[in-house]
PyMOL Python script that loads the backbone (N, CA, C, O; Angstrom):
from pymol import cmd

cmd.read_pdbstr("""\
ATOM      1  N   UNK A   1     101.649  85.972 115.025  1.00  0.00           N
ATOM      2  CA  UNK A   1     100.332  86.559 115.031  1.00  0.00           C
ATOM      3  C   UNK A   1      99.482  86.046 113.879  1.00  0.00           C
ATOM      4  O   UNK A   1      98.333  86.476 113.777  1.00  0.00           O
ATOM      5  N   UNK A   2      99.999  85.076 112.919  1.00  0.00           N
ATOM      6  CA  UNK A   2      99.244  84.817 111.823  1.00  0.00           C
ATOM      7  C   UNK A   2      98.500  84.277 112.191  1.00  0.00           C
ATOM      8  O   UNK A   2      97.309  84.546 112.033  1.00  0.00           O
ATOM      9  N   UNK A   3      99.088  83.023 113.005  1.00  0.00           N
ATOM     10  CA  UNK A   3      97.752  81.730 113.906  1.00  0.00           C
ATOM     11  C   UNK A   3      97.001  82.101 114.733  1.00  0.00           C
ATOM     12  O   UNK A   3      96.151  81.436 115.324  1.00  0.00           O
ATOM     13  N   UNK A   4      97.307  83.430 114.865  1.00  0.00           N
ATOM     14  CA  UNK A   4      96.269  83.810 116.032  1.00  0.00           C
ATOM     15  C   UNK A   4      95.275  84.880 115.364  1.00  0.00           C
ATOM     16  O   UNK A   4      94.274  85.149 116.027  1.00  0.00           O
ATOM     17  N   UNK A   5      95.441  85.527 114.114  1.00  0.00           N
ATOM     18  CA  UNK A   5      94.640  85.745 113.070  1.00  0.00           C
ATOM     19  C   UNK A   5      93.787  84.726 112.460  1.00  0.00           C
ATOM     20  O   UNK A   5      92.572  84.918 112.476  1.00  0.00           O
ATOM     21  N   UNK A   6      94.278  83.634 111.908  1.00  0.00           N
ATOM     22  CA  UNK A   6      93.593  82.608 111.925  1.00  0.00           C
ATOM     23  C   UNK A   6      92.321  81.929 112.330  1.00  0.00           C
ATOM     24  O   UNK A   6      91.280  81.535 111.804  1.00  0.00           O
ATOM     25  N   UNK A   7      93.073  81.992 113.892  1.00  0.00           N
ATOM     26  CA  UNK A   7      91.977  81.421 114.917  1.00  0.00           C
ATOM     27  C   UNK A   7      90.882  82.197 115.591  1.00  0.00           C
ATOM     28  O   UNK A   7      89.909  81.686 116.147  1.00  0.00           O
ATOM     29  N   UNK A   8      91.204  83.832 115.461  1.00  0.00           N
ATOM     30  CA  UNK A   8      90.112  84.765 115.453  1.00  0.00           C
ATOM     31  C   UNK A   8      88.754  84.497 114.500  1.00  0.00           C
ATOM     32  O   UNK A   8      87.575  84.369 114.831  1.00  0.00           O
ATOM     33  N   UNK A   9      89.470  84.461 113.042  1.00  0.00           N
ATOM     34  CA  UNK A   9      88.596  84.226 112.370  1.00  0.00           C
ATOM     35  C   UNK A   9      87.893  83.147 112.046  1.00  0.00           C
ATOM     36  O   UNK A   9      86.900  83.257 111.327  1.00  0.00           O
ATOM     37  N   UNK A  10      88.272  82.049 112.489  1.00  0.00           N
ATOM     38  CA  UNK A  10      87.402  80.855 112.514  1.00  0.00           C
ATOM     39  C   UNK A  10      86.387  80.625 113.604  1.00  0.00           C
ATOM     40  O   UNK A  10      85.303  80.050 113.691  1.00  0.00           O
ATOM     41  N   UNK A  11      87.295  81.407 114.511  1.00  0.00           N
ATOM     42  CA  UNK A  11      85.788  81.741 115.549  1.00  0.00           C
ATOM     43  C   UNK A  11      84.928  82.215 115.061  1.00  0.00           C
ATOM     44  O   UNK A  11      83.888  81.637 114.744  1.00  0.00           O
ATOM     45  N   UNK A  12      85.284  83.787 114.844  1.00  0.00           N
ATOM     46  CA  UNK A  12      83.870  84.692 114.271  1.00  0.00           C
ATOM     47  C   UNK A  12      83.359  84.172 113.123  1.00  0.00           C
ATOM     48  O   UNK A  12      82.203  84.534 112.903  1.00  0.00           O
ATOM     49  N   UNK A  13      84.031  83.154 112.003  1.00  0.00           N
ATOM     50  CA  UNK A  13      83.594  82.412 111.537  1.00  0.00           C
ATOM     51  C   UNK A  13      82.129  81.077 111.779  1.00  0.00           C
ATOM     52  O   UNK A  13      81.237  80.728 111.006  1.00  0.00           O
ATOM     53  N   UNK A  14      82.422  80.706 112.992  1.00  0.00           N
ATOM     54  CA  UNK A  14      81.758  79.782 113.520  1.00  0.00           C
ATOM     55  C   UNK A  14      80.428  80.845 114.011  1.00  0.00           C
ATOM     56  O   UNK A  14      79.329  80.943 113.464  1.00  0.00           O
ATOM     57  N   UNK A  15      80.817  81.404 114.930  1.00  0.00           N
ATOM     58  CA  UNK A  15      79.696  81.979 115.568  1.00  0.00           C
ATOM     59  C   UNK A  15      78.685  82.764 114.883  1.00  0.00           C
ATOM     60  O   UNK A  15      77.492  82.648 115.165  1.00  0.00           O
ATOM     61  N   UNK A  16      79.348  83.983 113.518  1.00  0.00           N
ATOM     62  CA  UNK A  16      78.344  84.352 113.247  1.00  0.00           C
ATOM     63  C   UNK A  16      78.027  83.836 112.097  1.00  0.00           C
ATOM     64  O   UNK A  16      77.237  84.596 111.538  1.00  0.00           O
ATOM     65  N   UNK A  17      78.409  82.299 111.047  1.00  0.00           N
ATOM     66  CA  UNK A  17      77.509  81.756 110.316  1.00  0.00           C
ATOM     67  C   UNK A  17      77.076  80.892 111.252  1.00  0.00           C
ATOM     68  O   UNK A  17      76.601  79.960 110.604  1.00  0.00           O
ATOM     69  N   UNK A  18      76.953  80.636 112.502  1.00  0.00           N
ATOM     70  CA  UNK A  18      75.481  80.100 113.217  1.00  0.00           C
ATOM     71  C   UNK A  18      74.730  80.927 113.190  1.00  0.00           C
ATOM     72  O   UNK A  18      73.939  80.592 112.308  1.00  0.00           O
ATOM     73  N   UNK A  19      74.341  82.107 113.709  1.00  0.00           N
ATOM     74  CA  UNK A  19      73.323  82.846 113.460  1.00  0.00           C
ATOM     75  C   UNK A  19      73.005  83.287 112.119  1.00  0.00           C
ATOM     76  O   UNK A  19      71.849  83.698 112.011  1.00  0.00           O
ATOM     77  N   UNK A  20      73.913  83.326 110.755  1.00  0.00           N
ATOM     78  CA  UNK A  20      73.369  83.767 109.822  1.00  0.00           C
ATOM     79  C   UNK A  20      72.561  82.787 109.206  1.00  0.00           C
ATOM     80  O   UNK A  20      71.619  83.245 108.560  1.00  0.00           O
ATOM     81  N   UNK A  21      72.706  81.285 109.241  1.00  0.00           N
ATOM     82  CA  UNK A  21      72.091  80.003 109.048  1.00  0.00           C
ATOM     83  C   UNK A  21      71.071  80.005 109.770  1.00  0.00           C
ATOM     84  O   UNK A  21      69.969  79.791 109.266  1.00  0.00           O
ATOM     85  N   UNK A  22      71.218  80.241 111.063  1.00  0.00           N
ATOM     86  CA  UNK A  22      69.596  80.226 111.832  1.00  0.00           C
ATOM     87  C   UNK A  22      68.817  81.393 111.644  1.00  0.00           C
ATOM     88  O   UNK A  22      67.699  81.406 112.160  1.00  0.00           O
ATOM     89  N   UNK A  23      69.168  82.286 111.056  1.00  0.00           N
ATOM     90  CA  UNK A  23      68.058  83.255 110.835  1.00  0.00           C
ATOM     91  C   UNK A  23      67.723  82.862 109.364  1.00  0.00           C
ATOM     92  O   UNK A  23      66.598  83.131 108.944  1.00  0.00           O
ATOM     93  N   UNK A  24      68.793  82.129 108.407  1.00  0.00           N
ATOM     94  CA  UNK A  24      68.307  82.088 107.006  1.00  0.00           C
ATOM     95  C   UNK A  24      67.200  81.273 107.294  1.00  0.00           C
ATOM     96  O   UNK A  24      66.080  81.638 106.936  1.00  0.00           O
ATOM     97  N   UNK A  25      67.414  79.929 108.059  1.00  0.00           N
ATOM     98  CA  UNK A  25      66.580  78.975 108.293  1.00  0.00           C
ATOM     99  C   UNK A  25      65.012  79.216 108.740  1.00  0.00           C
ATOM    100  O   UNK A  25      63.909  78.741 108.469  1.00  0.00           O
ATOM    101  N   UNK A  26      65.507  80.121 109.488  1.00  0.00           N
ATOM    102  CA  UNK A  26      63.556  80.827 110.140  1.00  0.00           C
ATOM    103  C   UNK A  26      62.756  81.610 109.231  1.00  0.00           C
ATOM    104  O   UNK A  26      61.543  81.808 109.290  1.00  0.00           O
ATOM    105  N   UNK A  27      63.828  82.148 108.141  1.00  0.00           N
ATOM    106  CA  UNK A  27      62.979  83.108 107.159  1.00  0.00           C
ATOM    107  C   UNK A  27      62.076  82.025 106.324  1.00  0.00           C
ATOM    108  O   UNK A  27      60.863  82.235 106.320  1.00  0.00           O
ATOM    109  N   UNK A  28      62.515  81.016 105.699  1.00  0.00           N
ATOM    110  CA  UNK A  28      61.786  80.139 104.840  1.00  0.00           C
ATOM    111  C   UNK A  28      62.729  80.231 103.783  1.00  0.00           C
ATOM    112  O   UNK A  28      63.959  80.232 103.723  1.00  0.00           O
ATOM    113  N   UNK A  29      61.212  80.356 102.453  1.00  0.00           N
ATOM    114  CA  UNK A  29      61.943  80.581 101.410  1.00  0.00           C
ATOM    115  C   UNK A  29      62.169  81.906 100.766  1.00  0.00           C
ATOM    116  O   UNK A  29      62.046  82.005  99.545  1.00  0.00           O
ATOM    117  N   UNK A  30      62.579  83.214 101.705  1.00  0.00           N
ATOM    118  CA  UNK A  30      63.040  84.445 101.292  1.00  0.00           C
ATOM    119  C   UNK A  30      64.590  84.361 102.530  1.00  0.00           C
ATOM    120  O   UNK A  30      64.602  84.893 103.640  1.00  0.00           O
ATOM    121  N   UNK A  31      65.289  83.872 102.156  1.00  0.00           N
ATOM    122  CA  UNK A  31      66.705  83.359 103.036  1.00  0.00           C
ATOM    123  C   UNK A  31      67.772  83.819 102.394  1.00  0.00           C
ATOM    124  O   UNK A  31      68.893  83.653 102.876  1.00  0.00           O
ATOM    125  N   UNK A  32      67.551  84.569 101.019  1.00  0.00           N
ATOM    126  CA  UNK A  32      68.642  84.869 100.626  1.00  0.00           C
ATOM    127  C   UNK A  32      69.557  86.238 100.496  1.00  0.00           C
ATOM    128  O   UNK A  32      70.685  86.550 100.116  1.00  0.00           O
ATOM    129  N   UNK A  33      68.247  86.930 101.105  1.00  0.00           N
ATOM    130  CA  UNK A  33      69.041  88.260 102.014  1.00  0.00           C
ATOM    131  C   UNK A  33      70.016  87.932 103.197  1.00  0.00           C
ATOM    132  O   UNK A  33      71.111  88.482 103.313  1.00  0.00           O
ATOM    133  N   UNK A  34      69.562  87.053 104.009  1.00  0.00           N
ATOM    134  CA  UNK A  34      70.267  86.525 104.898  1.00  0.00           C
ATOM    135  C   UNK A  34      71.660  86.351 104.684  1.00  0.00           C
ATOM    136  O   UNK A  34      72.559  86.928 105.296  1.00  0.00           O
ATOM    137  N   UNK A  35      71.813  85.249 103.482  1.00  0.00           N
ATOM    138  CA  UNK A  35      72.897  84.392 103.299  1.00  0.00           C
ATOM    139  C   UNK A  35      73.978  85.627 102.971  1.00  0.00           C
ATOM    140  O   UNK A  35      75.053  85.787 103.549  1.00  0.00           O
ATOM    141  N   UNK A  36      73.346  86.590 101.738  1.00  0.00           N
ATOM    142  CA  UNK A  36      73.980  87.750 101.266  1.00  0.00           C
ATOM    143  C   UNK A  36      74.514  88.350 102.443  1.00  0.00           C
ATOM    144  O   UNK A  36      75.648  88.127 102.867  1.00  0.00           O
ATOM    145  N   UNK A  37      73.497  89.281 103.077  1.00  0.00           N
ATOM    146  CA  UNK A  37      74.623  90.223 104.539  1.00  0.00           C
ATOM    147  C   UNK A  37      75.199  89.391 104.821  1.00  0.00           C
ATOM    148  O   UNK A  37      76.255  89.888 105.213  1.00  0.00           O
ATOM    149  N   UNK A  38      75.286  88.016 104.941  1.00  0.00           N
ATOM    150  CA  UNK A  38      75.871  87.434 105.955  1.00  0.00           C
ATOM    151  C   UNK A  38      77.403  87.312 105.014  1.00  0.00           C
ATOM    152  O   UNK A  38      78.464  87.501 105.609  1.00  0.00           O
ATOM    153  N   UNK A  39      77.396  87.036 103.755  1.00  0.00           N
ATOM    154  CA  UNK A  39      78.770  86.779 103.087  1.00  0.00           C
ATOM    155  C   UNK A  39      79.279  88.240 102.884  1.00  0.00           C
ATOM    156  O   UNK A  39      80.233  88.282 102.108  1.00  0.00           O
ATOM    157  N   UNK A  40      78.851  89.566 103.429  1.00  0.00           N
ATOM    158  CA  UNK A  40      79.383  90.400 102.910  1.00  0.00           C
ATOM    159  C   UNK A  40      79.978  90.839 104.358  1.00  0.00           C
ATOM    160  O   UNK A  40      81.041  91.457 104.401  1.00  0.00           O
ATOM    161  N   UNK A  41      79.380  90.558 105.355  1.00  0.00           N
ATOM    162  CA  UNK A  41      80.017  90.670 106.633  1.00  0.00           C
ATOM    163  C   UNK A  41      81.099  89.849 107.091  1.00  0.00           C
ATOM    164  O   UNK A  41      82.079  90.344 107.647  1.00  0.00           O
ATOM    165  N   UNK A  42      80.967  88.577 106.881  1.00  0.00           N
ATOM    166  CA  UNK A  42      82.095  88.121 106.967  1.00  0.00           C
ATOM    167  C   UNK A  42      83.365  88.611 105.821  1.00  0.00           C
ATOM    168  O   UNK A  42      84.510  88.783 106.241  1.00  0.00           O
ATOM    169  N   UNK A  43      83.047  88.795 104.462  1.00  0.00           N
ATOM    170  CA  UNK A  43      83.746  89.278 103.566  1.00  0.00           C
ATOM    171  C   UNK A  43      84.807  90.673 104.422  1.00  0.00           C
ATOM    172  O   UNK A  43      86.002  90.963 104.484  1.00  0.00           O
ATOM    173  N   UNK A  44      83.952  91.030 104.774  1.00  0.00           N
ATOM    174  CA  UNK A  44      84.622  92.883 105.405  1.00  0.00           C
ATOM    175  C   UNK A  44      85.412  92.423 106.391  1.00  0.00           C
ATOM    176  O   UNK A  44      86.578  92.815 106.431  1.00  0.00           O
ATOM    177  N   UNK A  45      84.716  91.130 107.766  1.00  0.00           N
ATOM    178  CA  UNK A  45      85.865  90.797 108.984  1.00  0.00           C
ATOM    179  C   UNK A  45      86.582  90.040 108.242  1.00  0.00           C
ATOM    180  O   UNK A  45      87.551  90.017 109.000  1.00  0.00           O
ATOM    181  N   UNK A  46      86.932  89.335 107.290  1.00  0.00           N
ATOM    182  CA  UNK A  46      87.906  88.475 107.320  1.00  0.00           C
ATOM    183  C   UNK A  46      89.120  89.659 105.900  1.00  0.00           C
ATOM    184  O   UNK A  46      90.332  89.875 105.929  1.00  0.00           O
ATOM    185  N   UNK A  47      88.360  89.991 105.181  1.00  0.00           N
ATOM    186  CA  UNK A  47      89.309  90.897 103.879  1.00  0.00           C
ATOM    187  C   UNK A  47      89.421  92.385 104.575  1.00  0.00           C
ATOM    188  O   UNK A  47      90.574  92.799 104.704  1.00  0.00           O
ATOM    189  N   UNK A  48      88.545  93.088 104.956  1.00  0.00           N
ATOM    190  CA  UNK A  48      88.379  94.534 105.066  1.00  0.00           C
ATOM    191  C   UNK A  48      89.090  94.653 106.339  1.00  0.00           C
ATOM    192  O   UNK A  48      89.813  95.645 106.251  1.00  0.00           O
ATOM    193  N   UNK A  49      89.247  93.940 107.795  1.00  0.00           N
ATOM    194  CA  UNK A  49      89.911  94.092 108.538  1.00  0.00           C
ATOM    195  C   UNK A  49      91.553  93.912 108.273  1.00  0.00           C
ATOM    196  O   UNK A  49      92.609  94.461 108.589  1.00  0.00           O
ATOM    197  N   UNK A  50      91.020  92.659 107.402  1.00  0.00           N
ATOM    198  CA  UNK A  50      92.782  92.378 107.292  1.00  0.00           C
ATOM    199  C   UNK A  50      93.363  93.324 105.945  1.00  0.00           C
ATOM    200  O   UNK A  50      94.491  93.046 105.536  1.00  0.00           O
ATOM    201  N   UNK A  51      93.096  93.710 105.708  1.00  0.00           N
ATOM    202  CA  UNK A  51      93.581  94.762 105.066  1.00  0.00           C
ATOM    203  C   UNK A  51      93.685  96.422 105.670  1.00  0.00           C
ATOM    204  O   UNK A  51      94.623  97.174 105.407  1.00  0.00           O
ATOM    205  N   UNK A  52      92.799  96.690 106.312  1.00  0.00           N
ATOM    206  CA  UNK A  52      93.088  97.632 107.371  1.00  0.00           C
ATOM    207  C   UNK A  52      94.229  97.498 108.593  1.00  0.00           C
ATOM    208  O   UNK A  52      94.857  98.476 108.998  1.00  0.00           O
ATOM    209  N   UNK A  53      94.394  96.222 109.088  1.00  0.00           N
ATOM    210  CA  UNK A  53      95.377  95.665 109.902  1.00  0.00           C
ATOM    211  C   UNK A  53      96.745  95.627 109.178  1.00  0.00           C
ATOM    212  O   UNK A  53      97.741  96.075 109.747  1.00  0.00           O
ATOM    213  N   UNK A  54      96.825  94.998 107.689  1.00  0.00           N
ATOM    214  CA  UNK A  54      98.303  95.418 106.952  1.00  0.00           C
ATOM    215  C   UNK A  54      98.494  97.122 106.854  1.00  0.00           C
ATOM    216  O   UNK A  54      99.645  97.519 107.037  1.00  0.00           O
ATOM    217  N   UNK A  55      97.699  97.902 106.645  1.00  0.00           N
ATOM    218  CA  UNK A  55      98.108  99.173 106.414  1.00  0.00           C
ATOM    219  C   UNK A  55      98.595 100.092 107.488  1.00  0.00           C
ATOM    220  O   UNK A  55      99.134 101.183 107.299  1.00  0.00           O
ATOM    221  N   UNK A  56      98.263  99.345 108.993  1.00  0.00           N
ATOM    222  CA  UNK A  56      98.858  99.875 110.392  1.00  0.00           C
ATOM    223  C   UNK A  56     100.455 100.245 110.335  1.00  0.00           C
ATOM    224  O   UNK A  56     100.947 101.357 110.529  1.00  0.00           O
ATOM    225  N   UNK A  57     101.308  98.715 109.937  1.00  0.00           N
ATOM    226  CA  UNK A  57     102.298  98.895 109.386  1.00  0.00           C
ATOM    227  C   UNK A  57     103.296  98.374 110.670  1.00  0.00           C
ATOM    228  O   UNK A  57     104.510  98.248 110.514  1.00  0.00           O
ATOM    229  N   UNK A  58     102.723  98.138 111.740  1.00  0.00           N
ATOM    230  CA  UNK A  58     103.370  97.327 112.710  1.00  0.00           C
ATOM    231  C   UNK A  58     103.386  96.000 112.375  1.00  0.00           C
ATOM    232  O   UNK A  58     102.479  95.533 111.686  1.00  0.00           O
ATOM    233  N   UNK A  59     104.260  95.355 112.754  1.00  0.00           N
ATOM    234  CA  UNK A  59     104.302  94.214 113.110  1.00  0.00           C
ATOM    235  C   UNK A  59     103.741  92.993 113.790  1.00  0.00           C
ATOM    236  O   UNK A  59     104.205  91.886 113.517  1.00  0.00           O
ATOM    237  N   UNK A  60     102.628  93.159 114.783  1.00  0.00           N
ATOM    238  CA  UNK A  60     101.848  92.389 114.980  1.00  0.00           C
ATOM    239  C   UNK A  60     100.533  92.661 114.034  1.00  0.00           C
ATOM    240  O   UNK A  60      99.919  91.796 113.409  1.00  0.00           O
ATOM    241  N   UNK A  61     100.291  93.839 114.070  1.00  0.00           N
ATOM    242  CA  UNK A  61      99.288  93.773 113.156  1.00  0.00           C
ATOM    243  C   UNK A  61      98.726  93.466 111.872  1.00  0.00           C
ATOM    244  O   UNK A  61      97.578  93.292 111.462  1.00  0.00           O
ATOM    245  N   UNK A  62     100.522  93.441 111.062  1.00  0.00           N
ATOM    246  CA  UNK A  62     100.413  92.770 109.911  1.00  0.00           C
ATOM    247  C   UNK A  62     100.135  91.373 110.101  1.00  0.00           C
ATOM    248  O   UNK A  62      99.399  90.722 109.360  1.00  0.00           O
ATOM    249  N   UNK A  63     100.817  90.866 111.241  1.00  0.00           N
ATOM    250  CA  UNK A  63     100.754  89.327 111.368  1.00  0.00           C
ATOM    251  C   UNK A  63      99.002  88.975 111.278  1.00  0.00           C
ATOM    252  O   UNK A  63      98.471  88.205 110.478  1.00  0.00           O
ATOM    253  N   UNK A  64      98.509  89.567 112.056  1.00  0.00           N
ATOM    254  CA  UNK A  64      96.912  89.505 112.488  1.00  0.00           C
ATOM    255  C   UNK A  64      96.597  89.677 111.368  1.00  0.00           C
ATOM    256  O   UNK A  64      96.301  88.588 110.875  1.00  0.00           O
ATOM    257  N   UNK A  65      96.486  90.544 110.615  1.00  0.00           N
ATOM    258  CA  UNK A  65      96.007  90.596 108.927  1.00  0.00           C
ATOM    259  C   UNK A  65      96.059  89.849 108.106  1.00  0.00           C
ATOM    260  O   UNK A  65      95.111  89.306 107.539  1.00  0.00           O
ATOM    261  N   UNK A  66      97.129  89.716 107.930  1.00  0.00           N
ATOM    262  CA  UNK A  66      97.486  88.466 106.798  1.00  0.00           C
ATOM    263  C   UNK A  66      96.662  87.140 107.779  1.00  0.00           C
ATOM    264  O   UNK A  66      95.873  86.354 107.256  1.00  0.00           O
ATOM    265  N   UNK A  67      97.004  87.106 109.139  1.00  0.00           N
ATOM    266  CA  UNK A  67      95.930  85.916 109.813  1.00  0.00           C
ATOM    267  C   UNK A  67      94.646  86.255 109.167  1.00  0.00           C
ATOM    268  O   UNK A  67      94.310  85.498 108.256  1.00  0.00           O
ATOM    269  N   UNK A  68      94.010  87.052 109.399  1.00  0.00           N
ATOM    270  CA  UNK A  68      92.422  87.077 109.174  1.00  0.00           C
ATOM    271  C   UNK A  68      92.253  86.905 107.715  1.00  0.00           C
ATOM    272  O   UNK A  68      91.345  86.129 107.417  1.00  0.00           O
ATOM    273  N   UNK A  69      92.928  87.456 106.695  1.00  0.00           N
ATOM    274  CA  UNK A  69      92.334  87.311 105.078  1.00  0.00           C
ATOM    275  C   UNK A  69      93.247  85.863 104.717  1.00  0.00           C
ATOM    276  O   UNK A  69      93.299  85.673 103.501  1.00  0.00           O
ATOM    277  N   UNK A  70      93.847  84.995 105.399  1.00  0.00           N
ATOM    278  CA  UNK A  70      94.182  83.651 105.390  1.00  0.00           C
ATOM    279  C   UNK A  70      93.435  82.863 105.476  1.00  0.00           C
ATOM    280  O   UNK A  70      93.234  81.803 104.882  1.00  0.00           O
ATOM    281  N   UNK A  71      92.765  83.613 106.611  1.00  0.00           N
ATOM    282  CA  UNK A  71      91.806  82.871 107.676  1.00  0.00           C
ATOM    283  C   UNK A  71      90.255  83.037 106.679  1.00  0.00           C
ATOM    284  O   UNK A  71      89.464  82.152 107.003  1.00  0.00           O
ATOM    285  N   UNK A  72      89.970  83.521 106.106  1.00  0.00           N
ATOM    286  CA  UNK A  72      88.833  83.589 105.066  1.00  0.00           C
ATOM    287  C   UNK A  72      89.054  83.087 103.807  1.00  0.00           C
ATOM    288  O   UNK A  72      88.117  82.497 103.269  1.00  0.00           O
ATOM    289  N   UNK A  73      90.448  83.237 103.029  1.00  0.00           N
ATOM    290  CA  UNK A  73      90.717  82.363 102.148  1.00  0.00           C
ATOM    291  C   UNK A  73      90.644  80.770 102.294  1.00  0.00           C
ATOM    292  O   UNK A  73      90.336  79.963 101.417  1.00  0.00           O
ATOM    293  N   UNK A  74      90.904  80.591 103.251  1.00  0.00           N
ATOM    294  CA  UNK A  74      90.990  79.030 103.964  1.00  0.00           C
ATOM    295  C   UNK A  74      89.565  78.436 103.972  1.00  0.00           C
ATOM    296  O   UNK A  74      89.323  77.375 103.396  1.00  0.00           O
ATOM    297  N   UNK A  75      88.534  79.214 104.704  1.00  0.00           N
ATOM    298  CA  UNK A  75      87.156  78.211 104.782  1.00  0.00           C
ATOM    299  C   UNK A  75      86.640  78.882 103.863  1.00  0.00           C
ATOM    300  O   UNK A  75      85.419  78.881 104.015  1.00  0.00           O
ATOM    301  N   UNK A  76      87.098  79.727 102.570  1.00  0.00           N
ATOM    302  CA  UNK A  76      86.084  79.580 101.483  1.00  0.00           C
ATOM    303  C   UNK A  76      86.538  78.681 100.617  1.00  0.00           C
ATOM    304  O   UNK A  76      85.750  78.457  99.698  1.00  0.00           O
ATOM    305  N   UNK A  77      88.104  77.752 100.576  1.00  0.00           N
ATOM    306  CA  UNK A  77      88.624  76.805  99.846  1.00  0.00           C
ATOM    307  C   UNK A  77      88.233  75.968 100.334  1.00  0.00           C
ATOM    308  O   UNK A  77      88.183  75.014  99.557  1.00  0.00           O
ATOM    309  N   UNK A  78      87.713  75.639 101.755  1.00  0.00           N
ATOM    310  CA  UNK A  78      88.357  74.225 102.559  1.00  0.00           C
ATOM    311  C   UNK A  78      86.147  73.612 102.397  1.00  0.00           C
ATOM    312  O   UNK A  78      85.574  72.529 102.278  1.00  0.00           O
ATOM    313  N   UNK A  79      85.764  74.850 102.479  1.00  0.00           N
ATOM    314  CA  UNK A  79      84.048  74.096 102.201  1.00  0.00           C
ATOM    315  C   UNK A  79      83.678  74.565 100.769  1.00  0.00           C
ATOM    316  O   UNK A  79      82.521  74.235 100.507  1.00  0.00           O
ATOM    317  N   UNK A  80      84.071  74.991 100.123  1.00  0.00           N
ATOM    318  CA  UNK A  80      83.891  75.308  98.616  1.00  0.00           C
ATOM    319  C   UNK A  80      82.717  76.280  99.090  1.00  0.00           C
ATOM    320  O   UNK A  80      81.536  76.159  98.763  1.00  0.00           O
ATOM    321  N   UNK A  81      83.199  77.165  99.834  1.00  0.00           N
ATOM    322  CA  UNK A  81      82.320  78.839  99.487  1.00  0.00           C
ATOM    323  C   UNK A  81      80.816  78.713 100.590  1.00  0.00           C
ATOM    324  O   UNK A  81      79.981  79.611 100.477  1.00  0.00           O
ATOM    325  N   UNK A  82      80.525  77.400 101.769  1.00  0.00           N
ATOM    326  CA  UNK A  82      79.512  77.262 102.355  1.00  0.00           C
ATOM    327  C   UNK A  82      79.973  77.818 103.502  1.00  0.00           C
ATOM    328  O   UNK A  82      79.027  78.519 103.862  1.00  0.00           O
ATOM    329  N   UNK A  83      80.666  77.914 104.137  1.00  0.00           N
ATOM    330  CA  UNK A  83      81.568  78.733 105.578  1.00  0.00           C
ATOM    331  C   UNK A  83      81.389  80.006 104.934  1.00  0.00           C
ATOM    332  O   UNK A  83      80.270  80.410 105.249  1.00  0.00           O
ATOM    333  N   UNK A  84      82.048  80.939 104.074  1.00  0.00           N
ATOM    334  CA  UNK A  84      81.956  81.813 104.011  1.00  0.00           C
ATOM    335  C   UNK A  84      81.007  82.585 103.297  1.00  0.00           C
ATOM    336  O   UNK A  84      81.055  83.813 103.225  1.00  0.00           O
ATOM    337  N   UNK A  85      80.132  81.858 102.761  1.00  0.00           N
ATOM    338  CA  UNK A  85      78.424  82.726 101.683  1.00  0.00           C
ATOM    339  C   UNK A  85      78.790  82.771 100.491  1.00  0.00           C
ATOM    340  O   UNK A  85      78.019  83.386  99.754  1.00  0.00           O
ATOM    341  N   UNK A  86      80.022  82.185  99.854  1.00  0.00           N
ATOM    342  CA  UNK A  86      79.949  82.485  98.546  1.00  0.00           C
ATOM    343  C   UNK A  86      80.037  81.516  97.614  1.00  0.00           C
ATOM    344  O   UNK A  86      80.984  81.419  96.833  1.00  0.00           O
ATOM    345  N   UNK A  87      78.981  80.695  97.651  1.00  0.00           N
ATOM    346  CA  UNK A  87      79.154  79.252  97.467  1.00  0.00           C
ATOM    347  C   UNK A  87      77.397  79.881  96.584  1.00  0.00           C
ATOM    348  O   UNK A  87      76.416  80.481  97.024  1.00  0.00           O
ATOM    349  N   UNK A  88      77.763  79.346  95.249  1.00  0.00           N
ATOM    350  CA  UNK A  88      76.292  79.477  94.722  1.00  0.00           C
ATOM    351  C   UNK A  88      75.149  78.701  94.970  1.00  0.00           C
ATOM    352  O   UNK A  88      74.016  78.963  94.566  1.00  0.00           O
ATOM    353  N   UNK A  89      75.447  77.849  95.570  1.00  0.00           N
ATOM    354  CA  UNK A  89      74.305  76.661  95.395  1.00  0.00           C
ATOM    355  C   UNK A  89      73.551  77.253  97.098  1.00  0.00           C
ATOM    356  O   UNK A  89      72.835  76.431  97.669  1.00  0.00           O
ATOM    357  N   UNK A  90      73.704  78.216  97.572  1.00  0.00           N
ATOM    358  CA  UNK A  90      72.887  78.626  98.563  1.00  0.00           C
ATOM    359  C   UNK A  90      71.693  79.465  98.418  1.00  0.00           C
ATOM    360  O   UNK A  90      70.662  79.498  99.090  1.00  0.00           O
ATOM    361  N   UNK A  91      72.152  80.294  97.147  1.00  0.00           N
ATOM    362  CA  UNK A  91      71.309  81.126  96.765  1.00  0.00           C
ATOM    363  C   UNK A  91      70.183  80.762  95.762  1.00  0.00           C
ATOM    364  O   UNK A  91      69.367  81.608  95.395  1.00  0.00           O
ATOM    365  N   UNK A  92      70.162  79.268  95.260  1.00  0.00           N
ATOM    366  CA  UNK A  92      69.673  78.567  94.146  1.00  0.00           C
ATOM    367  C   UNK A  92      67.934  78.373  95.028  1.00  0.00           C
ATOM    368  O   UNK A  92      67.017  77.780  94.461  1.00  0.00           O
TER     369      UNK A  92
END
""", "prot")
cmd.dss("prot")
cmd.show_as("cartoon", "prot")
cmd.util.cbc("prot")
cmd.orient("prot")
């Protein structure tokens, strides 16, 4: 269930920093509310779920957990913080 934690979150990864990019993009130059909800939402699906998912205490669900806060540790290492909003040079 880890890889499939994983691959949840690189979806919802994908999909909703497309829309958080295209709405930063339409605002102009006040985009950085955008970028913000947008890193704190993903912050909650990828940490706050998976930490709610370890505390179930089953067995798939831990798997899925530890998938999802893997799965957010991963594309905030793998793009230096631009996948997941916490990359400073967005807010500059």
């Amino acid at each position: 269930m880890l890889f499939a934690g994983l691959a949840i979150y690189s979806a919802l990864n994908a999909v909703i920093g497309f829309f958080i990019f295209f709405a930063a993009m339409s605002a102009g130059d006040n985009s950085s509310p955008y970028l913000a909800a947008g890193a704190v939402l993903l912050a909650l699906v990828g940490l706050g779920a998976g930490i709610g998912l370890c505390f179930i205490r089953k067995s798939w669900s831990r798997g899925l957990g530890l998938g999802l806060m893997i799965g957010w540790a991963l594309w905030s290492i793998l793009s230096a913080g631009i996948c997941t909003g916490i990359s400073p040079s967005l807010y500059a």
